[in-house]
DRENSE-476315 format. One record per residue: x, y, z of N, C-alpha, C in turn; residue number from 1; residue in one letter. Coordinates in steps of 0.1 Angstrom, whole numbers, plus 5000, padded with zeros to 4 digits. Atoms other than C-alpha are relative to their C-alpha. Layout:
BEGIN
X|Y|Z|X|Y|Z|X|Y|Z|NUM|A $
...
END
This chain:
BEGIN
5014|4996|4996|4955|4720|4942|5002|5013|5009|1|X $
4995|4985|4996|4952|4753|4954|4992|5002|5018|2|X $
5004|5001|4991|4946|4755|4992|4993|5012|5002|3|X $
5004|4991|4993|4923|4776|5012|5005|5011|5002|4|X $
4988|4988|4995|4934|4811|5022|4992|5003|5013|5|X $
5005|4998|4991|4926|4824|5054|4996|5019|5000|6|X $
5001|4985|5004|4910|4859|5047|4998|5004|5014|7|X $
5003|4996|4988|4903|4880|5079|4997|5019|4997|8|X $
5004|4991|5005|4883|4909|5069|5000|5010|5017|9|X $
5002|4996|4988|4881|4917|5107|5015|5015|5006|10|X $
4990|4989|5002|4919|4935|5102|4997|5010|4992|11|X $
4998|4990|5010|4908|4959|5079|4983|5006|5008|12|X $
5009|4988|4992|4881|4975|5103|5009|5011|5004|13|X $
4989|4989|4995|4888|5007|5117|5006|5000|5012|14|X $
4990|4999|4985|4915|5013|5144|5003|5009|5003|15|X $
4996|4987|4997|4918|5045|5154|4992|5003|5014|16|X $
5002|5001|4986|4907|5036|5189|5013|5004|5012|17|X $
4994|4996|4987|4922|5047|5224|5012|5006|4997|18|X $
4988|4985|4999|4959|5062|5220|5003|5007|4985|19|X $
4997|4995|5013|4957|5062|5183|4989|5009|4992|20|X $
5009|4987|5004|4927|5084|5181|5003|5013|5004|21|X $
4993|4986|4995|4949|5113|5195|5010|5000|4989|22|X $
4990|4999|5010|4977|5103|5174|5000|4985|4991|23|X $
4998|5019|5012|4973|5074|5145|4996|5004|4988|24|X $
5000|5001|5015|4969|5070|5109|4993|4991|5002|25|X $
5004|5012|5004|4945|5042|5092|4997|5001|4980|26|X $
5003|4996|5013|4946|5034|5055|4998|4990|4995|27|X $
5010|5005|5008|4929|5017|5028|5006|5001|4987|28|X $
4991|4998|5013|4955|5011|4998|4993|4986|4988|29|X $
5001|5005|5011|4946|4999|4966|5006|5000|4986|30|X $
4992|4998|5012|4962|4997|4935|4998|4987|4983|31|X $
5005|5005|5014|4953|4983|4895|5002|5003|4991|32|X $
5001|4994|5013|4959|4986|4860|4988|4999|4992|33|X $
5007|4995|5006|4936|4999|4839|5000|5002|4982|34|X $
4994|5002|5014|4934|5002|4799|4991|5015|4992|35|X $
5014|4994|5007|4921|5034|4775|4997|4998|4996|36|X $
5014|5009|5007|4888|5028|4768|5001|5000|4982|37|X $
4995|4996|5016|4898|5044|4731|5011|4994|4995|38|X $
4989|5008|5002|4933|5031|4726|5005|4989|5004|39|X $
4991|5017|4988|4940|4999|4749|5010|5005|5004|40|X $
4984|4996|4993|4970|5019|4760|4997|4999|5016|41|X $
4999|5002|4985|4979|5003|4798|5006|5012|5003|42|X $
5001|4987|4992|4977|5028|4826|4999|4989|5013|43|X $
5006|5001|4986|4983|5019|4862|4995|5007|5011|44|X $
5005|4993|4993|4965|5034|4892|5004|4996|5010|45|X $
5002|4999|4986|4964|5042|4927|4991|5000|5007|46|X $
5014|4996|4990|4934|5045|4953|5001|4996|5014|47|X $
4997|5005|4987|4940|5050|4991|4985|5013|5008|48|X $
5008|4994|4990|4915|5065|5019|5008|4998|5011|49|X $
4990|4998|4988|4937|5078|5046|4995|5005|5013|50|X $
5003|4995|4993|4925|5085|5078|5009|5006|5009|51|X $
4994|4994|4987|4940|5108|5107|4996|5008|5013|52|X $
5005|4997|4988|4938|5116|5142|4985|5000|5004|53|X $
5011|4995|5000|4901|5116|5149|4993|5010|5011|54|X $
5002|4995|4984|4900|5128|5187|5004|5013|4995|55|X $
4997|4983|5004|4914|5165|5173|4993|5007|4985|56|X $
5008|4996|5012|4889|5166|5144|4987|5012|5001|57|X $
5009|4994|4999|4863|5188|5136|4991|5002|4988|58|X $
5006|5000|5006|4841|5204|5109|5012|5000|4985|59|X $
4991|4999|5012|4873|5209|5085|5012|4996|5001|60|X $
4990|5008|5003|4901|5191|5078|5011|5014|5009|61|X $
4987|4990|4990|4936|5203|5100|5013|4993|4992|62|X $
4988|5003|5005|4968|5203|5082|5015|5002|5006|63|X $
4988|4998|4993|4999|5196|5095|5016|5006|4998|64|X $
4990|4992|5006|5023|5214|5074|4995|5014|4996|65|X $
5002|4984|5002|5007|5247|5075|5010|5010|5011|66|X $
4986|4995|4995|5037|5268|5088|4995|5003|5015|67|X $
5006|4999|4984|5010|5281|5119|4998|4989|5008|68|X $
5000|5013|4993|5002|5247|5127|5011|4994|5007|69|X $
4988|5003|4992|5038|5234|5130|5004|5010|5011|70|X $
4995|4992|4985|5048|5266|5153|4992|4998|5007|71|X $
5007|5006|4990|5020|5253|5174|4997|4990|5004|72|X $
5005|5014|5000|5023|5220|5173|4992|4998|5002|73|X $
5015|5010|5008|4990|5210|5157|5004|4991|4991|74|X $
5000|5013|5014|4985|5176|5141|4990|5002|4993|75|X $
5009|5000|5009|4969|5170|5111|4986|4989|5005|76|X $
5016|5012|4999|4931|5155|5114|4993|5001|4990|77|X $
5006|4999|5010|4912|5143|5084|4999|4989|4992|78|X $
5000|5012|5011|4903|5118|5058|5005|5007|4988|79|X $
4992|4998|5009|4925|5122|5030|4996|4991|4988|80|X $
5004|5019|5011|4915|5100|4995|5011|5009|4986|81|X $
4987|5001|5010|4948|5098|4974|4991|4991|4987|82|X $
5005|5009|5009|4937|5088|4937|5014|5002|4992|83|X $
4993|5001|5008|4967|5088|4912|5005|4989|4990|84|X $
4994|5008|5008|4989|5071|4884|5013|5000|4996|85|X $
4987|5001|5006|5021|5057|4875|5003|5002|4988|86|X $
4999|5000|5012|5038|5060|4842|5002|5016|4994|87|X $
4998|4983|5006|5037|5093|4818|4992|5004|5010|88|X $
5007|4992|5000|5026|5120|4832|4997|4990|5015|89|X $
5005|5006|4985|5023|5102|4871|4996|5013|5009|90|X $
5002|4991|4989|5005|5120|4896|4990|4998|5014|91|X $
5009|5004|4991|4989|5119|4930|4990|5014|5006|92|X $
5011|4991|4996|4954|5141|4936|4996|4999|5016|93|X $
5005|5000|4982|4944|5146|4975|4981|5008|4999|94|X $
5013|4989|4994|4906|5159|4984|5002|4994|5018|95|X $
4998|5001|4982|4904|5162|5024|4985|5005|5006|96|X $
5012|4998|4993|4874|5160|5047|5004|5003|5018|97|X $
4999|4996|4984|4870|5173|5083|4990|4986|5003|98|X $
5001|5010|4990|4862|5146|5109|4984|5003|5002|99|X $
5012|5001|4990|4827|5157|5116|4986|4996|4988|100|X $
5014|5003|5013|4813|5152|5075|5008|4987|4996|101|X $
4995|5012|5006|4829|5117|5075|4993|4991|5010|102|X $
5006|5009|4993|4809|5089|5083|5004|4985|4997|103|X $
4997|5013|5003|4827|5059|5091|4998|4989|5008|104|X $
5006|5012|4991|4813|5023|5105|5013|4994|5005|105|X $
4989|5005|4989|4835|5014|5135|5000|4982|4999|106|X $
5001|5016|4998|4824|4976|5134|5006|4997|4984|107|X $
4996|5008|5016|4830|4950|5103|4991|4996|4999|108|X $
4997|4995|5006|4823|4951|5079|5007|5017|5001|109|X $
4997|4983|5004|4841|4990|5074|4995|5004|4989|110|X $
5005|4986|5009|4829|5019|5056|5002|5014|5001|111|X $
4995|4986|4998|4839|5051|5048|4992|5011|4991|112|X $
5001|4990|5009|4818|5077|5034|5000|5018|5002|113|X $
4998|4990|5000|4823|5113|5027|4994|5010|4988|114|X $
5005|4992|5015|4801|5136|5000|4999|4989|4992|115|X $
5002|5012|5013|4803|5115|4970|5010|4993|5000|116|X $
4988|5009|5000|4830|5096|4979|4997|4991|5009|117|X $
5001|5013|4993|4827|5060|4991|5010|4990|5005|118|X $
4992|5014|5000|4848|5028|5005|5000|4986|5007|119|X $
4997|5010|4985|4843|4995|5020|5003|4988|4991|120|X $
4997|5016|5007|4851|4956|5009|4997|4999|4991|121|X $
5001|5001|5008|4835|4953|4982|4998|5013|4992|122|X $
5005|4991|5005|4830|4988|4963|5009|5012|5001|123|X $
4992|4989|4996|4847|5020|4960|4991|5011|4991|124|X $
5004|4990|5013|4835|5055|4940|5003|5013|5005|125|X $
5005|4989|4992|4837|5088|4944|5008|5012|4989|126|X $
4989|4990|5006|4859|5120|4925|5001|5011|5009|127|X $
4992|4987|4992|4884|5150|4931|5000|5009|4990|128|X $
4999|4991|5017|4884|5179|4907|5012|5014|5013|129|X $
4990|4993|4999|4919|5201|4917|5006|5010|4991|130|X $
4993|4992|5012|4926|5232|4898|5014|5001|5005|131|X $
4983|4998|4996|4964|5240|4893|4997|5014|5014|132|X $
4999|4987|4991|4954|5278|4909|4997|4998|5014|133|X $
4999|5006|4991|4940|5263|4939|5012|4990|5009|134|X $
4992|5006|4992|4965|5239|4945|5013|5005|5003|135|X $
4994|4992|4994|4991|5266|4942|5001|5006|5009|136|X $
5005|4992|4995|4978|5283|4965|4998|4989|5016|137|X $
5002|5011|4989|4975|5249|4992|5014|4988|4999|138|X $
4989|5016|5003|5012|5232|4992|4999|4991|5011|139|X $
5000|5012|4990|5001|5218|5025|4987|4985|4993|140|X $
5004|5012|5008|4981|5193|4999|5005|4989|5000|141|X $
4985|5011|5001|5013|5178|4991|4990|4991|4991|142|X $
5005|5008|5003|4998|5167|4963|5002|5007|4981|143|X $
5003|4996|5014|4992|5177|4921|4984|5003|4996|144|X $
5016|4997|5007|4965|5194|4900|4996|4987|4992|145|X $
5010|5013|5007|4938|5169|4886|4988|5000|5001|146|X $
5016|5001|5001|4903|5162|4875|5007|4983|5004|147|X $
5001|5017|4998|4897|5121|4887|4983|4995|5009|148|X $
5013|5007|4990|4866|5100|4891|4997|4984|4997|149|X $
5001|5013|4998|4856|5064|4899|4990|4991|5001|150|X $
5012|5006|4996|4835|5036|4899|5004|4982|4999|151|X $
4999|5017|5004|4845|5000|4909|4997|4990|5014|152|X $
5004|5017|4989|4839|4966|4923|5011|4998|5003|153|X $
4989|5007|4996|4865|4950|4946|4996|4986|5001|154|X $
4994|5009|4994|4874|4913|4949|5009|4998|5002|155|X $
4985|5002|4993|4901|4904|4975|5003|4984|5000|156|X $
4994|5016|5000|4912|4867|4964|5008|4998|5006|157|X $
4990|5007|4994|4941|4859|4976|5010|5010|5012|158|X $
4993|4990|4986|4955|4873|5015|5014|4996|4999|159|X $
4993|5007|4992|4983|4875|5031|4998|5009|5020|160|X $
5004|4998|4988|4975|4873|5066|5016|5001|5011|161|X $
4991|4999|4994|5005|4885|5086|5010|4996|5014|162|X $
5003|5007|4990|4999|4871|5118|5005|5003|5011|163|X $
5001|4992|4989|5011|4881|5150|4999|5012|5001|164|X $
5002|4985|5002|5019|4915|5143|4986|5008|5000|165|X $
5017|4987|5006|4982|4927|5132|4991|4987|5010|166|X $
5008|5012|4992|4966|4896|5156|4995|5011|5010|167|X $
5008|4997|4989|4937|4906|5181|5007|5008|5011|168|X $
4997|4993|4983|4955|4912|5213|5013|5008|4994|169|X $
4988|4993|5004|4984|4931|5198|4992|5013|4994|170|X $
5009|4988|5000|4958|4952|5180|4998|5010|5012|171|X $
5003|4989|4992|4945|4963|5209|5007|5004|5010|172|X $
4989|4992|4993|4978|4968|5228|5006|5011|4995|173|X $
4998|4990|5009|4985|4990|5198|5014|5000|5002|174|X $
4981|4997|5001|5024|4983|5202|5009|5003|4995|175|X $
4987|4998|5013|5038|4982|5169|4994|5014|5001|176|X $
5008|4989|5009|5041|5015|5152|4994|4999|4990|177|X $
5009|5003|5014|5029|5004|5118|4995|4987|5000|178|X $
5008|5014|5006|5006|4973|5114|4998|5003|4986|179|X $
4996|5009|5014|5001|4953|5082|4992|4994|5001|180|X $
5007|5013|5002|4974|4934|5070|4998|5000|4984|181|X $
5004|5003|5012|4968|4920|5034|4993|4992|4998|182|X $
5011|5008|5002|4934|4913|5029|4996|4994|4981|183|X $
5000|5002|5017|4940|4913|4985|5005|5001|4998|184|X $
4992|4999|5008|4973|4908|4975|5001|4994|4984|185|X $
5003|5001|5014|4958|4895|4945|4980|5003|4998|186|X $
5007|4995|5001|4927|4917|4936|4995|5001|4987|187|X $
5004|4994|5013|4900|4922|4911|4993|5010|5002|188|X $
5000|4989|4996|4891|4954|4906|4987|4998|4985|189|X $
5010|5001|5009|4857|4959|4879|4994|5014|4994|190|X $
5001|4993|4997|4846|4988|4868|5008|5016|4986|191|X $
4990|4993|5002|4865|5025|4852|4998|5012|5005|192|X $
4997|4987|4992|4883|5057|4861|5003|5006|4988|193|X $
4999|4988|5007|4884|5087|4844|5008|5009|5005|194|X $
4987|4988|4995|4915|5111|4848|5003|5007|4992|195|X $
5003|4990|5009|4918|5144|4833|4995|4997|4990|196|X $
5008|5002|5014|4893|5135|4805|5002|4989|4995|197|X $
4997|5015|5003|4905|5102|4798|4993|4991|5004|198|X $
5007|5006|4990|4885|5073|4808|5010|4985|4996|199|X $
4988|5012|4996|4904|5037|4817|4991|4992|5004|200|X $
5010|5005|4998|4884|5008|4815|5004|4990|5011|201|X $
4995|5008|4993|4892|4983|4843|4990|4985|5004|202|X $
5003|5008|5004|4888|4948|4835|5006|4988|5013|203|X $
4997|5011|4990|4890|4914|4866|5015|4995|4993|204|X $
4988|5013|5005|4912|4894|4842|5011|5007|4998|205|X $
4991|4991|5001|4935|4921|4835|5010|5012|5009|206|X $
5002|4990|4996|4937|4944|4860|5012|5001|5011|207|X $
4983|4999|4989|4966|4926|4888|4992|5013|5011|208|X $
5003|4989|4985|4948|4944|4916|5001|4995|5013|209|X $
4990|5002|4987|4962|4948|4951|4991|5009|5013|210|X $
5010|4992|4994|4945|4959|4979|5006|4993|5016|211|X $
4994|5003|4991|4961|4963|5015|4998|5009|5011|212|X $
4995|4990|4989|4960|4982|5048|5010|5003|5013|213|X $
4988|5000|4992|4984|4997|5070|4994|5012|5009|214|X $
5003|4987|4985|4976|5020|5107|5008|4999|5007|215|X $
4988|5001|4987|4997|5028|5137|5006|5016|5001|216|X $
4995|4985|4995|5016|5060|5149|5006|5007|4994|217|X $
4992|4992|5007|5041|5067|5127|5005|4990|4985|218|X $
4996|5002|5014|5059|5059|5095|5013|4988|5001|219|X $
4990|5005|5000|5085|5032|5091|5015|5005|4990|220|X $
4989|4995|5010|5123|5039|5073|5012|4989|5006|221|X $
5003|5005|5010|5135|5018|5056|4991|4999|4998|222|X $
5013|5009|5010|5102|5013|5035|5000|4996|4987|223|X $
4996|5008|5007|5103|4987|5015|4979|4992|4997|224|X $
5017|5007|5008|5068|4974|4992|5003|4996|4988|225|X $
5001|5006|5008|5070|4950|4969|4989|4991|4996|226|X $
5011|5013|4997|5041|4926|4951|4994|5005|4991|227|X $
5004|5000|5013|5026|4915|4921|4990|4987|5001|228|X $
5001|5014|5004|5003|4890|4908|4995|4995|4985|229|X $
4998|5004|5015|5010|4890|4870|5012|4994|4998|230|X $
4992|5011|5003|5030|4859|4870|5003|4990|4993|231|X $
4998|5007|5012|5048|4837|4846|5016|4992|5003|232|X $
4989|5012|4996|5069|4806|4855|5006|4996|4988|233|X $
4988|5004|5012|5100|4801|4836|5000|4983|5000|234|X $
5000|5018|5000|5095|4762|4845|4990|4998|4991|235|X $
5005|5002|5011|5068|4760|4823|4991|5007|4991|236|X $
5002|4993|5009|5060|4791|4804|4989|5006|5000|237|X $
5013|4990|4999|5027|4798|4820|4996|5009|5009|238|X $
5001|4992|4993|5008|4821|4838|4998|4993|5013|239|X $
5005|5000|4983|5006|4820|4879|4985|5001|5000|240|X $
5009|4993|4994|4969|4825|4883|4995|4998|5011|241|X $
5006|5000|4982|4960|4817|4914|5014|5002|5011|242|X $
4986|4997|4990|4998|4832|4931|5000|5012|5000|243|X $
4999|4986|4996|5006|4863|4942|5011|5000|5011|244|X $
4990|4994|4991|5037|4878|4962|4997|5015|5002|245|X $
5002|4989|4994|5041|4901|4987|5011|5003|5011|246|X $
4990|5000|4993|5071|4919|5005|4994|5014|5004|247|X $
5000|4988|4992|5069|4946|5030|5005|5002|5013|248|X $
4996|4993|4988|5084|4968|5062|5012|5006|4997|249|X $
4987|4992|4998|5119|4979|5070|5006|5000|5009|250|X $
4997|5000|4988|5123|4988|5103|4991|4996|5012|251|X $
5012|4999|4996|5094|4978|5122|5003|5005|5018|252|X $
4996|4996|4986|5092|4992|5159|4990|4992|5009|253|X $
5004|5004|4988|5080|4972|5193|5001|5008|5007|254|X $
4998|4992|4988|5069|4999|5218|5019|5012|4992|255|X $
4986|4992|5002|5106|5015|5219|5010|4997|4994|256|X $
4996|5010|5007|5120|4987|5204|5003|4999|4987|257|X $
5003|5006|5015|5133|4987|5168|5007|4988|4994|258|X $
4999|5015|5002|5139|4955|5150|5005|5003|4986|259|X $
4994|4996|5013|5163|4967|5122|5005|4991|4988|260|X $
4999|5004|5018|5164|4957|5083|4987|4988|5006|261|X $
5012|5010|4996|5131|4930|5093|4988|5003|4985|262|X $
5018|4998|5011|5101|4923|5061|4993|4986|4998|263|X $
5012|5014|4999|5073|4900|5061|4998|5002|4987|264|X $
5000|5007|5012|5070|4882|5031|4993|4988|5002|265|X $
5005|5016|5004|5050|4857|5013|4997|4999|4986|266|X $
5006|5002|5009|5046|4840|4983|4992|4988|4995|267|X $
5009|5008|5005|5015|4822|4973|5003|4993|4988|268|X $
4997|5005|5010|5026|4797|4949|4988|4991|4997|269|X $
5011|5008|5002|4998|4781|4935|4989|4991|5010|270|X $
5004|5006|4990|4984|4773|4972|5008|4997|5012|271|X $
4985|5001|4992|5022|4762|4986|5002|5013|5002|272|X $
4996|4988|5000|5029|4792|5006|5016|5001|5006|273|X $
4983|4996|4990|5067|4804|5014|5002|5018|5009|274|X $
5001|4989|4991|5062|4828|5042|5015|5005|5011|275|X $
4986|4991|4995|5093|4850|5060|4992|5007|5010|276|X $
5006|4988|4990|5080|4867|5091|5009|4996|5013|277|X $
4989|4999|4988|5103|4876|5118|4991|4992|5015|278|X $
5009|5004|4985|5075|4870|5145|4999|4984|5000|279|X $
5001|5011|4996|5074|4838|5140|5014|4990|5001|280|X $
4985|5001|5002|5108|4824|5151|5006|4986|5004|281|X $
4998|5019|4999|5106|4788|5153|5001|5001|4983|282|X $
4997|5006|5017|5110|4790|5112|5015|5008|4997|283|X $
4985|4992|5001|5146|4806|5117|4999|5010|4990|284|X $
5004|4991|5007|5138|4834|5097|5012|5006|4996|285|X $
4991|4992|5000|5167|4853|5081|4998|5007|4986|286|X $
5004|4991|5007|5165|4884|5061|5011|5009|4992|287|X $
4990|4990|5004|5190|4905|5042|4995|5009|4985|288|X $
5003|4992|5012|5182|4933|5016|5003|5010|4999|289|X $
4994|4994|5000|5193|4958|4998|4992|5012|4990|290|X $
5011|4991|5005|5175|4989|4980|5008|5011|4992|291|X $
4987|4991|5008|5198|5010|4952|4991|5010|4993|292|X $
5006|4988|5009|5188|5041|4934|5015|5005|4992|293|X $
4986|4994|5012|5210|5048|4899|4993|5014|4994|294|X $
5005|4984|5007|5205|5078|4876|4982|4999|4995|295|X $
5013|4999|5006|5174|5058|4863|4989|4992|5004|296|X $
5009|5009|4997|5160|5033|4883|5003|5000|5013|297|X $
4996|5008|4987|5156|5018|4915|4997|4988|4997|298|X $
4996|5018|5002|5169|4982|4922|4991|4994|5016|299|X $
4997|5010|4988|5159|4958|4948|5002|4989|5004|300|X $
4993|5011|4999|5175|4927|4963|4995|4998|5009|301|X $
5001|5002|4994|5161|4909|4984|5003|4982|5007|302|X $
4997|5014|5000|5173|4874|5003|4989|4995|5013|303|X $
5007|4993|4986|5149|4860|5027|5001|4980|5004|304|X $
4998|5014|5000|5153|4819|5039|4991|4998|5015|305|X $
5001|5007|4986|5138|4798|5068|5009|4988|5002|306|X $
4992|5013|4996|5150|4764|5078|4998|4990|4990|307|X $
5007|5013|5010|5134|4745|5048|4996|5006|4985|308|X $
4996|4998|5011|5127|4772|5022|5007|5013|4996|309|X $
4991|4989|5005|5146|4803|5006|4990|5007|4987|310|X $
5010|4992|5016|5127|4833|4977|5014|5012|4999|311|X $
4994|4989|5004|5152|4855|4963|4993|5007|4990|312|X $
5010|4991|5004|5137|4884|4948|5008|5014|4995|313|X $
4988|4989|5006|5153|4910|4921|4989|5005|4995|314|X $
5012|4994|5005|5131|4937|4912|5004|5019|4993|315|X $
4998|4990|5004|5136|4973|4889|4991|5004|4995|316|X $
5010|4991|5003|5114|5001|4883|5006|5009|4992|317|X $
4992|4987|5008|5123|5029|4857|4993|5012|5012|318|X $
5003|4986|4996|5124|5064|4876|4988|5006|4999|319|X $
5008|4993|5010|5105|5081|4849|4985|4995|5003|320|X $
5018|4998|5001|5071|5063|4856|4998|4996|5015|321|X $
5000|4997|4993|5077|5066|4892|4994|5014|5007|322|X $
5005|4988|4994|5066|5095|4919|5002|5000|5015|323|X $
4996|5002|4986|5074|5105|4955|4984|4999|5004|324|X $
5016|5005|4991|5040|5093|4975|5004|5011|5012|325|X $
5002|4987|4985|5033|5125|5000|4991|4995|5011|326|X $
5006|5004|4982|5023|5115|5040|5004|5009|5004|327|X $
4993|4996|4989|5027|5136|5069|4993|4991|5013|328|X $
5000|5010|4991|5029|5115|5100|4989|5004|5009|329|X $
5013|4996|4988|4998|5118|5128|5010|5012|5009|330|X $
4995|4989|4993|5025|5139|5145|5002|5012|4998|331|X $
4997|4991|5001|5027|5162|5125|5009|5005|4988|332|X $
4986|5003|5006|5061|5154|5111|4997|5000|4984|333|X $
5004|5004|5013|5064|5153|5071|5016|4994|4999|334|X $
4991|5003|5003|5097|5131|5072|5006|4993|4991|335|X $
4997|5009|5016|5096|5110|5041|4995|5011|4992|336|X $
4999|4991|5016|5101|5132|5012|5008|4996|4992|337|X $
4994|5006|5009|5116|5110|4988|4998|4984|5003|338|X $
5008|5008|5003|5093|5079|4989|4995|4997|4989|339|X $
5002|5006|5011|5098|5061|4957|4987|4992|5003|340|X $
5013|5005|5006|5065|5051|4945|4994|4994|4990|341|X $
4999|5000|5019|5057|5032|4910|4991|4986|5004|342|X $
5010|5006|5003|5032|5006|4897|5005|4994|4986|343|X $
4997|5006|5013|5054|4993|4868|5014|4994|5003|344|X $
4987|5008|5002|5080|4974|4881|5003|4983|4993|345|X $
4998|5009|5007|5095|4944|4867|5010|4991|5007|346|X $
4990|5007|4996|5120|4914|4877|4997|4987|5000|347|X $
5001|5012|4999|5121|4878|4889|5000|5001|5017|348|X $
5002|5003|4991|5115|4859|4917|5004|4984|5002|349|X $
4995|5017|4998|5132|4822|4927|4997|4999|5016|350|X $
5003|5007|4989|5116|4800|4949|5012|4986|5005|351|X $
4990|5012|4998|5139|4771|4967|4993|4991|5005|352|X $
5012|5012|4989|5125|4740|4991|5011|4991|4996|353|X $
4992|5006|4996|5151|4723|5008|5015|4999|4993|354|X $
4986|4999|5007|5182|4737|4989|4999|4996|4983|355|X $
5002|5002|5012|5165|4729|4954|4992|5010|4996|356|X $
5013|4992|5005|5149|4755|4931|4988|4994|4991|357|X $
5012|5006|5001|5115|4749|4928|4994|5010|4987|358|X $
5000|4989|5012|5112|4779|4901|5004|5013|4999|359|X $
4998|4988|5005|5118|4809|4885|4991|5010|4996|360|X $
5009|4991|5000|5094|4838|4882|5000|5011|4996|361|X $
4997|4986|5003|5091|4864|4862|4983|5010|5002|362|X $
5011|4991|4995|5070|4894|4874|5001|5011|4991|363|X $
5006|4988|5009|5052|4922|4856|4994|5009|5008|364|X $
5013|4995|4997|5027|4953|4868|5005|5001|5017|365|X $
4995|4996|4987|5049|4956|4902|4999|5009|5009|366|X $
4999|4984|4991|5038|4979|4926|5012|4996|5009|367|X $
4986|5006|4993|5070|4986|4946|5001|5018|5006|368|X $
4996|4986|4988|5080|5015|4973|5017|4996|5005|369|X $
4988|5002|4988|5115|5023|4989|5004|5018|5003|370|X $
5002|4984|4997|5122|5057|5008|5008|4995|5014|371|X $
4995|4997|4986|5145|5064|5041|4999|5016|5002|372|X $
4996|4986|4995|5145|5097|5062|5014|4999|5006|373|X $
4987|5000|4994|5175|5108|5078|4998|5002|5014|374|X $
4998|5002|4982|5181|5097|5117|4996|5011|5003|375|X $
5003|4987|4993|5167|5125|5142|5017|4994|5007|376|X $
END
């Protein structure tokens, strides 16, 4: 029987209060496959609303890689809405709003809107139209030419609630550098998108939609994202529907404090959940993982156990329907530049409980990240 989840829509308001309204990030990730409306040929997607700095904003977006900017150290300030796709032909579109034509609800519910572009719990819509000549002409985009427009329903089924890390009073101490909340690690998404002239129809039962936020000061490295919920148990041949996994961090930082190779993890097994989270350390938590890039793929290995159960987790993405995901950090900084990105990974997943495996899991429709900078 499939237990309760504990949703907490109250993490996915906005945060970009007191030191992190000078310097912070807050974002709004989503991700889904989609099908063409003309051919059924699957298509996965992206959709994030990124916010930065608000306290240095104004009527027009500030970018942080404009060569004047960095010799002056200026940060970037602006809502950013990333729309793209994995697969052939992957690409990620940027449009950018100044802080003073973005109107976003501070309480909870959240809401984000900006011209014709929308975002809150249930709903999203809005398009970007990017000529190539223009975006030549703007590499502080960091981004690709594209027509893209949208129109969908969210439901966020199944969380994973993180728990100290992104908790109330830690919020508002604003400690960590990167918070984590996963209000839809299994998402339906309703609805279609249209990209360069294409349209993509996007269907609940099909769709494996994901929907997550992440704020805080700076960027983590290692980053590490894994998580699916197009599941199929090798014990007896069927689908998962009501499960969903979810891996993420790297490095996470306390104040000055980093807490190296560390990822919260869980996976919803039909209700039974096998959770990994360092913060909580009465469940002996132990973590080891490993992240490989060959000529054609990236690998990842991950081992993660408590005192009672164990998820080993093997996961590969082809290259080719991959793409580096472009950030520059609230400081400024653009230090991830080679942030594997992709929405078609594949692998297994074995659950244990108590030194016995409890199954085998094979996963589809993978969104999955891994990316380091190099030490200052």
């Amino acid at each position: 029987m499939v237990k309760p989840r504990k949703n907490d829509i109250s993490r996915d308001e906005f945060m970009l209060t007191k030191g992190l309204a000078k310097c912070g990030y807050d974002w709004w990730w989503h991700s889904f496959t989609a099908h063409n409306s003309e051919t059924g040929e699957e298509k996965p997607f992206f959709l994030e609303f990124f916010l930065c700095n608000p306290a240095t904003g104004g009527d027009e977006p500030v970018f942080g890689q404009l060569p004047e900017n960095k010799a002056n150290g200026i940060k970037p300030s602006y809502l950013m809405i990333k729309v793209g796709c994995w697969g052939k032909q992957a690409k990620q579109i940027h449009r950018f709003f100044g802080w003073n034509k973005i109107d976003v609800t501070k309480t909870v519910p959240f809401s984000i809107k900006a011209d014709d572009c929308f975002l809150n719990e249930k709903e999203t819509y809005g398009k970007i139209h990017l000529t190539k000549e223009e975006n030549s002409k703007h590499p502080e985009y960091m981004c690709d030419a594209g027509d893209v427009q949208w129109n969908l329903k969210i439901n966020k089924i199944i969380p994973f609630n993180v728990g100290y890390g992104a908790g109330k009073t830690l919020r508002n101490m604003q400690v960590f550098e990167m918070f984590w909340h996963v209000e839809g690690m299994k998402s339906e998404f309703e609805g279609e998108i249209t990209m360069d002239g294409v349209k993509y129809t996007v269907d609940p039962k099909t769709c494996y939609g994901y929907s997550d936020k992440n704020w805080g000061k700076n960027f983590t490295s290692p980053w590490v994202w894994l998580s699916s919920n197009n599941l199929t148990s090798k014990k007896t041949g069927k689908k998962l529907k009501n499960s969903a996994f979810d891996i993420g961090g790297g490095r996470p930082k306390v104040g000055p404090i980093a807490l190296n190779r560390q990822l919260l993890s869980l996976f919803d097994y039909e209700g039974e959940l096998y959770e990994f989270n360092f913060s909580k350390f009465w469940d002996k938590v132990s973590t080891k993982f490993n992240c490989e890039e060959t000529d054609k793929q990236i690998i990842w290995h991950v081992e993660q156990s408590t005192w009672n159960k164990k998820m080993v987790t093997d996961i590969t993405c082809e290259k080719e329907d991959m793409l580096f995901v472009n950030y520059e950090a609230p400081t400024g900084e653009k230090r991830h530049n080679k942030l594997w990105n992709g929405g078609n990974g594949v692998g297994t997943v074995k659950l244990y409980k108590k030194g016995k495996l409890v199954d085998e899991i094979y996963c589809e429709n993978i969104g999955c990240e891994y990316g380091e900078f190099d030490p200052e």
